[in-house]
FIVO-227470 format. One record per atom (N, C-alpha, C): residue in three letters; atom name; x, y, z. Coordinates in steps of 0.2 Angstrom, whole numbers, plus 5000, padded with zeros to 4 digits. Each point is the difference from the previous one (the first is absolute). Layout:
<koltors>
<koltor><residu>ala</residu><atome>CA</atome><east>X</east><north>Y</north><up>Z</up></koltor>
...
</koltors>
This chain:
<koltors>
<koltor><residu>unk</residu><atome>N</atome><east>4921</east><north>4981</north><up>4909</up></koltor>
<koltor><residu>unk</residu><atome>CA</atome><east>5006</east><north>5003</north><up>5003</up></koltor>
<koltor><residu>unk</residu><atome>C</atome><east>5006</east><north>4998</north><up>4997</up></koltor>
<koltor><residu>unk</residu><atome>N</atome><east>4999</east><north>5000</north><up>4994</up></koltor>
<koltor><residu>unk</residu><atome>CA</atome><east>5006</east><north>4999</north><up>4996</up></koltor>
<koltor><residu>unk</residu><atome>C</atome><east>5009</east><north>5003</north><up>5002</up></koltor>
<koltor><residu>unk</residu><atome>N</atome><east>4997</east><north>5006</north><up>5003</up></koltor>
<koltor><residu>unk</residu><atome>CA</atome><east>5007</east><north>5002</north><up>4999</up></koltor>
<koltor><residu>unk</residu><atome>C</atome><east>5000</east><north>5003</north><up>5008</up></koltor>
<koltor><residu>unk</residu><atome>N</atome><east>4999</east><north>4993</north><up>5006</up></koltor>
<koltor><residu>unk</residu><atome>CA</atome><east>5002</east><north>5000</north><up>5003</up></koltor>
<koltor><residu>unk</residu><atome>C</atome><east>5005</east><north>4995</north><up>5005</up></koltor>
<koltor><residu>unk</residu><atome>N</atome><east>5007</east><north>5001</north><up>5003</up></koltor>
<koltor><residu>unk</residu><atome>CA</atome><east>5004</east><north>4997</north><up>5000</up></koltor>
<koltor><residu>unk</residu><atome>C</atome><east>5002</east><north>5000</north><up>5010</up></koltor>
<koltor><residu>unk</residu><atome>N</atome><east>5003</east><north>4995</north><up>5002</up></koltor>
<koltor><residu>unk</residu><atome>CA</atome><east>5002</east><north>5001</north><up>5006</up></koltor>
<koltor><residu>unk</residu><atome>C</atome><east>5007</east><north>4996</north><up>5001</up></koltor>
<koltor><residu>unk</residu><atome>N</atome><east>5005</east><north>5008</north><up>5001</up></koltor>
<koltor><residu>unk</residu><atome>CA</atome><east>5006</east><north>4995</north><up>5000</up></koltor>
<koltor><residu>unk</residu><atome>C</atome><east>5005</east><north>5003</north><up>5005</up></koltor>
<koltor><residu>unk</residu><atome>N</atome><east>5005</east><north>4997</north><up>5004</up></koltor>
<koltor><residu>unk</residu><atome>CA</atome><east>5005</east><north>5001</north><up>5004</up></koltor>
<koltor><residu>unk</residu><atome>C</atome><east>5002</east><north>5006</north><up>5001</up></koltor>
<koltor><residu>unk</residu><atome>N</atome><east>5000</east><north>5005</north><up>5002</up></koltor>
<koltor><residu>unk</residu><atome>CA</atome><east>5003</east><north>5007</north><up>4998</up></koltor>
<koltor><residu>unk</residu><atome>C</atome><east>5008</east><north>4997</north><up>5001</up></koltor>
<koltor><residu>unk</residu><atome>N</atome><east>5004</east><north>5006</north><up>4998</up></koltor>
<koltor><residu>unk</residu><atome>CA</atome><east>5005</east><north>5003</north><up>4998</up></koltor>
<koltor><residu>unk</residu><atome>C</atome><east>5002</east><north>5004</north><up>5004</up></koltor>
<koltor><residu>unk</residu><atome>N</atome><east>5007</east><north>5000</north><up>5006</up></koltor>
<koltor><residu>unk</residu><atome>CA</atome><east>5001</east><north>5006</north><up>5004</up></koltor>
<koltor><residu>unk</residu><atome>C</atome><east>4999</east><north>5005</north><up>4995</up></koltor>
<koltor><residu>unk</residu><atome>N</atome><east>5001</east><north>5001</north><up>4994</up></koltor>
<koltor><residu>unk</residu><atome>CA</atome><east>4999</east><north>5010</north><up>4996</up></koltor>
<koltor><residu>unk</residu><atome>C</atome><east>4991</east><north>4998</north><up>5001</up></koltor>
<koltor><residu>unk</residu><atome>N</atome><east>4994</east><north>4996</north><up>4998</up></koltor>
<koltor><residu>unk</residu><atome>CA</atome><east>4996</east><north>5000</north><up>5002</up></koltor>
<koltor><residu>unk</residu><atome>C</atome><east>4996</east><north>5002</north><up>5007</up></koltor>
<koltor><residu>unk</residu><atome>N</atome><east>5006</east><north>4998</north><up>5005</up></koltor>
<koltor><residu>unk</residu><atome>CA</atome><east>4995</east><north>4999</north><up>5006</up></koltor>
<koltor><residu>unk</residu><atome>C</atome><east>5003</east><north>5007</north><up>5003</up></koltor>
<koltor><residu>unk</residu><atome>N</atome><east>5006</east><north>5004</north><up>4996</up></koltor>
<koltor><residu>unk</residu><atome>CA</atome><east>5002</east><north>5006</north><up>5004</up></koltor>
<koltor><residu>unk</residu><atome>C</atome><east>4994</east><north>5005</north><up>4996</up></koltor>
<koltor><residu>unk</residu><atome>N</atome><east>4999</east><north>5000</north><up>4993</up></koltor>
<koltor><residu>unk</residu><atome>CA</atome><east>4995</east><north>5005</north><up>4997</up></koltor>
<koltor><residu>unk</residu><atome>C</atome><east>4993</east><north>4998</north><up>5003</up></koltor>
<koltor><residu>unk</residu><atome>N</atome><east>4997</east><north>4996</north><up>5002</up></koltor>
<koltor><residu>unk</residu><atome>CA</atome><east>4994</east><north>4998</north><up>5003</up></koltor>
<koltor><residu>unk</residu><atome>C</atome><east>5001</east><north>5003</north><up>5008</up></koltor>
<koltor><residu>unk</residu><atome>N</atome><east>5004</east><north>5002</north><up>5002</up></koltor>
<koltor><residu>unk</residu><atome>CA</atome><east>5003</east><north>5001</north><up>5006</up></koltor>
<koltor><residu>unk</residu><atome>C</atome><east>5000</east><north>5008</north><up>5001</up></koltor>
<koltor><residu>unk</residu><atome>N</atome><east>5002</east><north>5002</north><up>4996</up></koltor>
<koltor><residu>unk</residu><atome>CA</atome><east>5002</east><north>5008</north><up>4997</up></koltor>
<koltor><residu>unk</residu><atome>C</atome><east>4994</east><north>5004</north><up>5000</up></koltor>
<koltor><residu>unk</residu><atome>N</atome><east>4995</east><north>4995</north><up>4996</up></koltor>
<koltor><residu>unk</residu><atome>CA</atome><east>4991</east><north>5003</north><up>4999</up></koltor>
<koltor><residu>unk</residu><atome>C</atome><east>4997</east><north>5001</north><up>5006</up></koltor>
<koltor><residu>unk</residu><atome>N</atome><east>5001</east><north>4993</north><up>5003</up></koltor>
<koltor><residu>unk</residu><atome>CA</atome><east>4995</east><north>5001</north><up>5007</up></koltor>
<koltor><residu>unk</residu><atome>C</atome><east>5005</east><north>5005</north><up>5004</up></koltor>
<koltor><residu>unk</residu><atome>N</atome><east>5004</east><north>5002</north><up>5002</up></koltor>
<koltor><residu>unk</residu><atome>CA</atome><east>5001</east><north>5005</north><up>5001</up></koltor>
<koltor><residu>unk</residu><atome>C</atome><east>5001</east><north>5005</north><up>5001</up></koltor>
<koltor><residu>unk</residu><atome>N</atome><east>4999</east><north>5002</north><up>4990</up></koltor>
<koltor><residu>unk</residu><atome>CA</atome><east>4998</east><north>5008</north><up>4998</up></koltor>
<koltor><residu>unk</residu><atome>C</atome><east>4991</east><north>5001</north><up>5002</up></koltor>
<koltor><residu>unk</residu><atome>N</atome><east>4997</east><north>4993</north><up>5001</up></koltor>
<koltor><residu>unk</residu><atome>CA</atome><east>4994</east><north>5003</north><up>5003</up></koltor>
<koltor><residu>unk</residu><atome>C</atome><east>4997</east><north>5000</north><up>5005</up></koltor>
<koltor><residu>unk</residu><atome>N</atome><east>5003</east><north>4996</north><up>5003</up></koltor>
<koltor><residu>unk</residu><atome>CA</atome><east>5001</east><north>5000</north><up>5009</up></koltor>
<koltor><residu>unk</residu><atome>C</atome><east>4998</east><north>5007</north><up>5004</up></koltor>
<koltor><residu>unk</residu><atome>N</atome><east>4993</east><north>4997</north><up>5005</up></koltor>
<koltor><residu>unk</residu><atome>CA</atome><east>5001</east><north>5007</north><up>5006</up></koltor>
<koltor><residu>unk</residu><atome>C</atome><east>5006</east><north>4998</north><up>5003</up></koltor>
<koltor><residu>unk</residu><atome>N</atome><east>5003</east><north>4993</north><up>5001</up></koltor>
<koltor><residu>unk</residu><atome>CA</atome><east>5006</east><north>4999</north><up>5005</up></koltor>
<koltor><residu>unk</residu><atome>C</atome><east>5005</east><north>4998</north><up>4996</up></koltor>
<koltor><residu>unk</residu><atome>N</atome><east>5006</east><north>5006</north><up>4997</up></koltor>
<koltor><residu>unk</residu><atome>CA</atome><east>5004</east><north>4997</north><up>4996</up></koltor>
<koltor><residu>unk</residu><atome>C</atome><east>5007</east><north>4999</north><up>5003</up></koltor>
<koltor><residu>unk</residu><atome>N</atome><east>4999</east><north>5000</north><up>5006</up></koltor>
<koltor><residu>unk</residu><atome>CA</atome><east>5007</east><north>4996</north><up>5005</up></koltor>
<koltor><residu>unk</residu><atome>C</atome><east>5000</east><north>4995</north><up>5003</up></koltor>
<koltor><residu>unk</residu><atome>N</atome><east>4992</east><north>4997</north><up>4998</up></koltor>
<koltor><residu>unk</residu><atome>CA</atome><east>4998</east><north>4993</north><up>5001</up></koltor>
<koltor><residu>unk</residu><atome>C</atome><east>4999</east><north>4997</north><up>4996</up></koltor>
<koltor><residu>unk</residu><atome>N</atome><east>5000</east><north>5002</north><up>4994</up></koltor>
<koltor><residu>unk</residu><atome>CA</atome><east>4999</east><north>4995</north><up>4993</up></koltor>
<koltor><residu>unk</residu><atome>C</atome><east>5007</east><north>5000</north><up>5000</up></koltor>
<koltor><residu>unk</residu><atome>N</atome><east>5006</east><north>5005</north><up>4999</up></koltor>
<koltor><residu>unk</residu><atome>CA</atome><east>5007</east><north>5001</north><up>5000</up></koltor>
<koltor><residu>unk</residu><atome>C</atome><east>5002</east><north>4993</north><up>5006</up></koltor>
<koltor><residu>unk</residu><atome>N</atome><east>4997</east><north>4999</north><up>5004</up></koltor>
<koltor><residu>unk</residu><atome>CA</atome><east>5005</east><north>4995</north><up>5006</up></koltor>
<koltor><residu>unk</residu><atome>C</atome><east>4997</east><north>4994</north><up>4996</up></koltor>
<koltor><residu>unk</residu><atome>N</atome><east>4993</east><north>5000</north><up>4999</up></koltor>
<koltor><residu>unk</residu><atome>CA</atome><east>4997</east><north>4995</north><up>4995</up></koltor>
<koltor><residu>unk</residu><atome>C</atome><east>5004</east><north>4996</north><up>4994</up></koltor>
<koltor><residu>unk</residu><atome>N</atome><east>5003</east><north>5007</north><up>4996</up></koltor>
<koltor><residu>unk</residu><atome>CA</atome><east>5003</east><north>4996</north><up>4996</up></koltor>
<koltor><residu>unk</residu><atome>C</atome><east>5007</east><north>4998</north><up>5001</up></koltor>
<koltor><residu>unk</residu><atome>N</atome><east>5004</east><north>5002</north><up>5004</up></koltor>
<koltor><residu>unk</residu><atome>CA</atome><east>5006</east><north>4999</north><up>5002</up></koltor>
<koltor><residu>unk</residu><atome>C</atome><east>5000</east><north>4992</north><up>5003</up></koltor>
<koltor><residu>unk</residu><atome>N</atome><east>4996</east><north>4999</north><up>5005</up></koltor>
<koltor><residu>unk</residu><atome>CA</atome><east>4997</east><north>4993</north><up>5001</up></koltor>
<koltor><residu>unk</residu><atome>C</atome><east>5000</east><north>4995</north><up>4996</up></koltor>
<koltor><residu>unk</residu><atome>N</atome><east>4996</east><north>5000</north><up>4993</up></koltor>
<koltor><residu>unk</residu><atome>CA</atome><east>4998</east><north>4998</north><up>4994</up></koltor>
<koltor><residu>unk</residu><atome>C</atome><east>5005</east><north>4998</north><up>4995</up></koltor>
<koltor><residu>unk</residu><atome>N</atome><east>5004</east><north>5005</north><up>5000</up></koltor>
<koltor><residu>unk</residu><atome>CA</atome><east>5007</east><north>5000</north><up>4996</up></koltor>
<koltor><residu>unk</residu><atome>C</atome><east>5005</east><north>4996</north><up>5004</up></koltor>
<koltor><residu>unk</residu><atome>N</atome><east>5000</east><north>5000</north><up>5004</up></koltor>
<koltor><residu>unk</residu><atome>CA</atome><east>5007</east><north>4997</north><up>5007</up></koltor>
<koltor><residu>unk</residu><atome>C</atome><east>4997</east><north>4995</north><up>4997</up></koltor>
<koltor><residu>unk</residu><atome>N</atome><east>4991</east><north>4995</north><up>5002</up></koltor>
<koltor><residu>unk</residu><atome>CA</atome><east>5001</east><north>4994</north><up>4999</up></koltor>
<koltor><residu>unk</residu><atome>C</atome><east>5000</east><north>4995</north><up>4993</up></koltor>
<koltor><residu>unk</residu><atome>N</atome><east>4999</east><north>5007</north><up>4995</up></koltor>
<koltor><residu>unk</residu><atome>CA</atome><east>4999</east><north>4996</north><up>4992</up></koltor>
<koltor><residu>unk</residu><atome>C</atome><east>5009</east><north>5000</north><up>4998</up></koltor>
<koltor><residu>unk</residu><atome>N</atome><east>5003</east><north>5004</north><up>5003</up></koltor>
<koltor><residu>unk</residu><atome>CA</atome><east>5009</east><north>5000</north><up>5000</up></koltor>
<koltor><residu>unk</residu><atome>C</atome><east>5001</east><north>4993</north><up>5003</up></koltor>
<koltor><residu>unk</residu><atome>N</atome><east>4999</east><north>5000</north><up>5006</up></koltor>
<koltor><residu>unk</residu><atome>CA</atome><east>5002</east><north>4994</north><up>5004</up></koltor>
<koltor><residu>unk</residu><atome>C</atome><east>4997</east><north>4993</north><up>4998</up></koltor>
<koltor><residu>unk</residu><atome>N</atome><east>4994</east><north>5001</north><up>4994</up></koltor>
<koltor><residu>unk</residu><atome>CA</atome><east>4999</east><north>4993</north><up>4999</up></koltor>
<koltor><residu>unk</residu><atome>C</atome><east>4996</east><north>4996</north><up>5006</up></koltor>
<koltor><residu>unk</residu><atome>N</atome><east>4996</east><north>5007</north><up>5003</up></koltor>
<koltor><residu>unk</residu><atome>CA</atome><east>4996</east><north>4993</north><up>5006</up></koltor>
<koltor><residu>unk</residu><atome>C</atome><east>4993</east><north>5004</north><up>4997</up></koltor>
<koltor><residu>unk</residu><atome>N</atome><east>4999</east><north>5003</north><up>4995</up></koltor>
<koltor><residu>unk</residu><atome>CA</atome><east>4992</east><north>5000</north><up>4999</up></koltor>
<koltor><residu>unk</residu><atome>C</atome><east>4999</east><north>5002</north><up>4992</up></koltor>
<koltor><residu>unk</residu><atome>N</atome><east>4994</east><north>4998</north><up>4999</up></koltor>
<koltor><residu>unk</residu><atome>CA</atome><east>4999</east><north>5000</north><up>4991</up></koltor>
<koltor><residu>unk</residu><atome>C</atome><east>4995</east><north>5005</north><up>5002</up></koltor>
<koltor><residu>unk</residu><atome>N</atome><east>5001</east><north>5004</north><up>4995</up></koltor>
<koltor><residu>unk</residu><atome>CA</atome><east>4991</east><north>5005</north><up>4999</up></koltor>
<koltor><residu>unk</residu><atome>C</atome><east>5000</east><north>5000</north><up>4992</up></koltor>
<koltor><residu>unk</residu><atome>N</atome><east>4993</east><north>5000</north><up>4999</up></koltor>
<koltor><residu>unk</residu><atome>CA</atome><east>4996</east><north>4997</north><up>4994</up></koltor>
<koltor><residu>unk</residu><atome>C</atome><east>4997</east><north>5008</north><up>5000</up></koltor>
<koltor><residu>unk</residu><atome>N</atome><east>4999</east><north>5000</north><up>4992</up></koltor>
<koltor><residu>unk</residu><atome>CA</atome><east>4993</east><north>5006</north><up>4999</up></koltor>
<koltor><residu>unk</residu><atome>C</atome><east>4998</east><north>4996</north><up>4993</up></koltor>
<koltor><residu>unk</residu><atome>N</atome><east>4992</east><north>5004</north><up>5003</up></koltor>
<koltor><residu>unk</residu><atome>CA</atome><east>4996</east><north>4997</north><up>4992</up></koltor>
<koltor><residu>unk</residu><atome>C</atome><east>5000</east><north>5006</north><up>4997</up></koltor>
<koltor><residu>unk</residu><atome>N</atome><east>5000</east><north>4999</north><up>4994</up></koltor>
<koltor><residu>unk</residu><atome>CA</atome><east>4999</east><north>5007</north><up>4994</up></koltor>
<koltor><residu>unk</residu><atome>C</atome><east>4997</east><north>4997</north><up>4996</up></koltor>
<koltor><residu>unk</residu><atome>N</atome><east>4994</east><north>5007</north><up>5000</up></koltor>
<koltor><residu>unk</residu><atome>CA</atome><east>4994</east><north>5001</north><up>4992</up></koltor>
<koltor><residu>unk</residu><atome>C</atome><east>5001</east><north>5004</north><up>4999</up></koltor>
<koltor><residu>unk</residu><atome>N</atome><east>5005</east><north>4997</north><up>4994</up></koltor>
<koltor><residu>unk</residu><atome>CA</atome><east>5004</east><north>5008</north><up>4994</up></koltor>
<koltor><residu>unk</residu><atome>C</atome><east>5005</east><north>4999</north><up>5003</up></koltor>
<koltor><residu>unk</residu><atome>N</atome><east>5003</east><north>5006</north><up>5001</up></koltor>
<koltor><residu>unk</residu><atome>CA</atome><east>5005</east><north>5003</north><up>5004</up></koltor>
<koltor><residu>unk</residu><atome>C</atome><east>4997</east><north>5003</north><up>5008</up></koltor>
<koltor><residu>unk</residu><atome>N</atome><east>4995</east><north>5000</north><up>5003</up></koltor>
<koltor><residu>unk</residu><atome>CA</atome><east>4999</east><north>5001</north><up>5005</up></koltor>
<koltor><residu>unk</residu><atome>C</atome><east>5000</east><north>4995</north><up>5005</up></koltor>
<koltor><residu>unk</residu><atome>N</atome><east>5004</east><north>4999</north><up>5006</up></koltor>
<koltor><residu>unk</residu><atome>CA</atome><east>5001</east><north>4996</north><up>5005</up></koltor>
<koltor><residu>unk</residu><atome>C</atome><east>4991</east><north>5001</north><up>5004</up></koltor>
<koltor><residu>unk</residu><atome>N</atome><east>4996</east><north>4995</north><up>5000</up></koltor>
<koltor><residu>unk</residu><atome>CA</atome><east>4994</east><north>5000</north><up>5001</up></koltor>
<koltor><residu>unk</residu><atome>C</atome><east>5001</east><north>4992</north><up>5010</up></koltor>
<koltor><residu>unk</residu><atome>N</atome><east>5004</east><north>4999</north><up>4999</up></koltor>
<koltor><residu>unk</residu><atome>CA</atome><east>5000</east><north>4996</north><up>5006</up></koltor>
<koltor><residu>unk</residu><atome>C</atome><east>5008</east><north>4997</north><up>5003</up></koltor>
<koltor><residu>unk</residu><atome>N</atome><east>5000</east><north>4999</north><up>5003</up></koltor>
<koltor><residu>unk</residu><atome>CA</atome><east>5005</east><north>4999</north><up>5005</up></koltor>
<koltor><residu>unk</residu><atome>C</atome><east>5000</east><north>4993</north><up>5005</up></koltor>
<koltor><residu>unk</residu><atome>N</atome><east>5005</east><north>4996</north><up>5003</up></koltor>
<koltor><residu>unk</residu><atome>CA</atome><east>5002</east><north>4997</north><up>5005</up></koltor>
<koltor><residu>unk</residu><atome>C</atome><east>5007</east><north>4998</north><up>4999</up></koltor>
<koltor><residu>unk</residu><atome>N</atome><east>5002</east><north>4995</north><up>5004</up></koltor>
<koltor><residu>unk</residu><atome>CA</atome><east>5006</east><north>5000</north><up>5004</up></koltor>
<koltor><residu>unk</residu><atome>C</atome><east>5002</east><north>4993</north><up>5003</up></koltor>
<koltor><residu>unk</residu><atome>N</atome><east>5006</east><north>4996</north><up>5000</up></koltor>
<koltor><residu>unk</residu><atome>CA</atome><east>4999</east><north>4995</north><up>5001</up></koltor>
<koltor><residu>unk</residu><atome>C</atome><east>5007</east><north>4998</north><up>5006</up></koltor>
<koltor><residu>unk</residu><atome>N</atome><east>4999</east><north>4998</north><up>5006</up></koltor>
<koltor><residu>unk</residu><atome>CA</atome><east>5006</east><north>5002</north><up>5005</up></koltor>
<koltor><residu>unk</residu><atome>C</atome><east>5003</east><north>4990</north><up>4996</up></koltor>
<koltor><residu>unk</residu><atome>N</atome><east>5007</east><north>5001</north><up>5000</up></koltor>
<koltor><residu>unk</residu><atome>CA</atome><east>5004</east><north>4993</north><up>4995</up></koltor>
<koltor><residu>unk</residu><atome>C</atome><east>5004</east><north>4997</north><up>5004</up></koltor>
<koltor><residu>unk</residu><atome>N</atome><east>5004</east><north>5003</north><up>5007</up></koltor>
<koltor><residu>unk</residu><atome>CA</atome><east>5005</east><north>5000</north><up>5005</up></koltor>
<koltor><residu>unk</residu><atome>C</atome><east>4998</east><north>5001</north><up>5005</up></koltor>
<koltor><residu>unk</residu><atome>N</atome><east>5001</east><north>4995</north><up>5005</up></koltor>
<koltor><residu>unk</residu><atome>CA</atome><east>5001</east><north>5001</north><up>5006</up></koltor>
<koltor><residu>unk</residu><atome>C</atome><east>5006</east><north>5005</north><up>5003</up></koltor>
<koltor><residu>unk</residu><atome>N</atome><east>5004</east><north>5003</north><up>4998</up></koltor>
<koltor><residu>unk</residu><atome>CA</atome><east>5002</east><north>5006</north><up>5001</up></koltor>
<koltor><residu>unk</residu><atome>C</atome><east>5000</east><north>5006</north><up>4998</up></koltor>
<koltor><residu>unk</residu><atome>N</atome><east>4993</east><north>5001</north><up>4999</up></koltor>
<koltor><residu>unk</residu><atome>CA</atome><east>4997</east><north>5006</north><up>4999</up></koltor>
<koltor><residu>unk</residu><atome>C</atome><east>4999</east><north>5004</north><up>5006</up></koltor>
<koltor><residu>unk</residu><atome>N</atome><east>5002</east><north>5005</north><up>5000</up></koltor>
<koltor><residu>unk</residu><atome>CA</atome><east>5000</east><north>5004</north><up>5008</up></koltor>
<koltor><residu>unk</residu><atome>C</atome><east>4995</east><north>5004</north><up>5000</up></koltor>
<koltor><residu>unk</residu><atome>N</atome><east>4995</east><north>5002</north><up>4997</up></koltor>
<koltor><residu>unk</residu><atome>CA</atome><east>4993</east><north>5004</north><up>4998</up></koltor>
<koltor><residu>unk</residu><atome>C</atome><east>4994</east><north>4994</north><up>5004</up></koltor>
<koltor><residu>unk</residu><atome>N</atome><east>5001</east><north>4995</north><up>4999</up></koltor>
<koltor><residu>unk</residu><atome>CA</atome><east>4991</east><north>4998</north><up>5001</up></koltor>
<koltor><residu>unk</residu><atome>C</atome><east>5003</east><north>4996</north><up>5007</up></koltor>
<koltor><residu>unk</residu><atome>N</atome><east>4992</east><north>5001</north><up>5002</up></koltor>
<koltor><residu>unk</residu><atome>CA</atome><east>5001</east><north>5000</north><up>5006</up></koltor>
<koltor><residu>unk</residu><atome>C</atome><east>4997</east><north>4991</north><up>5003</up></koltor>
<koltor><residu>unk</residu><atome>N</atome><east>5004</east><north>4998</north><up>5004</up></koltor>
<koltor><residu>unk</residu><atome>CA</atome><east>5000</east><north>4992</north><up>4999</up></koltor>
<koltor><residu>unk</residu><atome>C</atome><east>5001</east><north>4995</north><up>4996</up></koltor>
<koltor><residu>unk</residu><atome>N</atome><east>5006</east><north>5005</north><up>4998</up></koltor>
<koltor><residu>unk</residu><atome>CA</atome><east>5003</east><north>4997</north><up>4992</up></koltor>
<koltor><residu>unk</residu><atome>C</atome><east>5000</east><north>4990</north><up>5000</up></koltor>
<koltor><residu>unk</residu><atome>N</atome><east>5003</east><north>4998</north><up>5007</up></koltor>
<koltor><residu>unk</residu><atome>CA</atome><east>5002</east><north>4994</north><up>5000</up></koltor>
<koltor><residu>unk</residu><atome>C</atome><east>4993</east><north>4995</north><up>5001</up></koltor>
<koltor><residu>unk</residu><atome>N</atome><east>4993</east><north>5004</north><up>5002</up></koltor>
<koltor><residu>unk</residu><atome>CA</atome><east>4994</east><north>4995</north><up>4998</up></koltor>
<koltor><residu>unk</residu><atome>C</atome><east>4997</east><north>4999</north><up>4993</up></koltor>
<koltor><residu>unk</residu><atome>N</atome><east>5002</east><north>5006</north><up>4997</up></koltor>
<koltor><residu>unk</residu><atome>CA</atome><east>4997</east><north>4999</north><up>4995</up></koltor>
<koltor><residu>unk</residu><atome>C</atome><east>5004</east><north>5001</north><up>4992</up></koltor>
<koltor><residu>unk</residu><atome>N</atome><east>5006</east><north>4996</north><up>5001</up></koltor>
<koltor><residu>unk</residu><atome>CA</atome><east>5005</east><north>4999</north><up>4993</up></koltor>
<koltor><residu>unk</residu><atome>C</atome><east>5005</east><north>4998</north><up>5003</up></koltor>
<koltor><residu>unk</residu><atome>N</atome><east>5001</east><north>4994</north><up>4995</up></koltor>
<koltor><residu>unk</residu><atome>CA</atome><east>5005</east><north>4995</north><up>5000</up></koltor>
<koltor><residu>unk</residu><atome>C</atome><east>5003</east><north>4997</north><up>4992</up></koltor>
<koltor><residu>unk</residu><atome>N</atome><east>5006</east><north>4999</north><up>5002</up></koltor>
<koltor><residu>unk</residu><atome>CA</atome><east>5001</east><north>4996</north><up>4994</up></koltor>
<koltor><residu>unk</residu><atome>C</atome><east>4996</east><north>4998</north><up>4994</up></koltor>
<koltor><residu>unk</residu><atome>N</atome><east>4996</east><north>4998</north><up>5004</up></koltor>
<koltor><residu>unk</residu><atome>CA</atome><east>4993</east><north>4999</north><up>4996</up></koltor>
<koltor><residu>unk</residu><atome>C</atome><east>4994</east><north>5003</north><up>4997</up></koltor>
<koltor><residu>unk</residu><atome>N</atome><east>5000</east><north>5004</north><up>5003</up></koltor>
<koltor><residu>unk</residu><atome>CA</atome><east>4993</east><north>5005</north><up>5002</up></koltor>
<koltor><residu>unk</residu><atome>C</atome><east>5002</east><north>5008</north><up>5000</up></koltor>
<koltor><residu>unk</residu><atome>N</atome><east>4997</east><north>5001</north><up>4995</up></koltor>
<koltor><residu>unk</residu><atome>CA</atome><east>4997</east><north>5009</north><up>4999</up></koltor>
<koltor><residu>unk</residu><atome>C</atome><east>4997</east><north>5001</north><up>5005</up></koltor>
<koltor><residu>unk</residu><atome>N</atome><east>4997</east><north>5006</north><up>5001</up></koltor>
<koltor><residu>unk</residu><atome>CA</atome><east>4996</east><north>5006</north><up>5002</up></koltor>
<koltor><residu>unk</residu><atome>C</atome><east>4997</east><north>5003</north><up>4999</up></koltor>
<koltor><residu>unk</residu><atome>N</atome><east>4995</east><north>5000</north><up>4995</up></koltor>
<koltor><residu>unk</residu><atome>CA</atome><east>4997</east><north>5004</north><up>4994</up></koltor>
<koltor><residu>unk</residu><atome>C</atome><east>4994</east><north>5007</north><up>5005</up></koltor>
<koltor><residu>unk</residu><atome>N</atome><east>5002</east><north>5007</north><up>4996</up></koltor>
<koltor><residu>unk</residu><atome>CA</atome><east>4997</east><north>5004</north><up>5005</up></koltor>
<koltor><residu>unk</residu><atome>C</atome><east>4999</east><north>5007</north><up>4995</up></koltor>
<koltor><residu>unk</residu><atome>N</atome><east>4998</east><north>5005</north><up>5003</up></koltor>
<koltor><residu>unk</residu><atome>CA</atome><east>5001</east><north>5006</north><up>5000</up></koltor>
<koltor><residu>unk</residu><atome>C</atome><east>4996</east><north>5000</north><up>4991</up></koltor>
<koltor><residu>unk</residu><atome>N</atome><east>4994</east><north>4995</north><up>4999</up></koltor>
<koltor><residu>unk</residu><atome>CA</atome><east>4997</east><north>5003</north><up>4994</up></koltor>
<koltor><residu>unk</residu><atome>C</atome><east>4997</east><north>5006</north><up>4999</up></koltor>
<koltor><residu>unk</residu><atome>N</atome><east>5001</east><north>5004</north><up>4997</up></koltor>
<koltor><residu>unk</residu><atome>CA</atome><east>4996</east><north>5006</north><up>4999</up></koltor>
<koltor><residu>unk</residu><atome>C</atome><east>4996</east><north>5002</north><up>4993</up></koltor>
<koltor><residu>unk</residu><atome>N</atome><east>4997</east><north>5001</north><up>5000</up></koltor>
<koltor><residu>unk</residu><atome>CA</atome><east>4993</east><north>5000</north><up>4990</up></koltor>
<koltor><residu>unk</residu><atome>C</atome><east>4999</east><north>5009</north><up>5003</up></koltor>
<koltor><residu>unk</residu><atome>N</atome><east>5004</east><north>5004</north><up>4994</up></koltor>
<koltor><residu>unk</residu><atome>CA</atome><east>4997</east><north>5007</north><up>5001</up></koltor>
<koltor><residu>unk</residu><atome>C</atome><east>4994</east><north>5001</north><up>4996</up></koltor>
<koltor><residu>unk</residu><atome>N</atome><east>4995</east><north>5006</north><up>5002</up></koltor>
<koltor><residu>unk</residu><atome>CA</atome><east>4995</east><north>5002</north><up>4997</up></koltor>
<koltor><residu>unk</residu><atome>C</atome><east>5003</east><north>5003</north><up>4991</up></koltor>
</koltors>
């Protein structure tokens, strides 16, 4: 797997991965609230999303909550601290 890499997206990345899943979407005003959510907290700096690419194909996905002032995850103050991530929402597409 040479030419496979895993790196921070990019809000231009995390909006074009965002865009896909909901030109394919049977719910595309739930992937639409989806990404709206995703964009607020990669803007605001309370969460990292990663992808892995073989090639240029996004082949896996997760997400890491960095701040306790993240308003998306729920029991934000158990599980992230100054110290401590929240590592979640991995995904590996077929």
């Amino acid at each position: 797997m040479d030419n496979f890499i895993t790196k921070t997206a990019s809000i231009d990345e995390l909006e074009k991965i965002f865009d896909q899943k909901i030109a394919l979407s049977d719910e595309p005003e739930v992937t639409q609230a989806q990404k709206q959510r995703r964009m607020t907290d990669a803007r605001n700096g309370t969460k990292l999303y990663f992808f892995g690419y073989l090639g240029n194909e996004v082949i896996c996905e997760a997400n890491a909550t960095i701040s306790p002032l993240d308003v998306h995850t729920q029991n934000i103050h158990k599980v992230v601290s100054e110290n401590t991530a929240y590592l979640s929402a991995f995904l590996t597409r077929e």
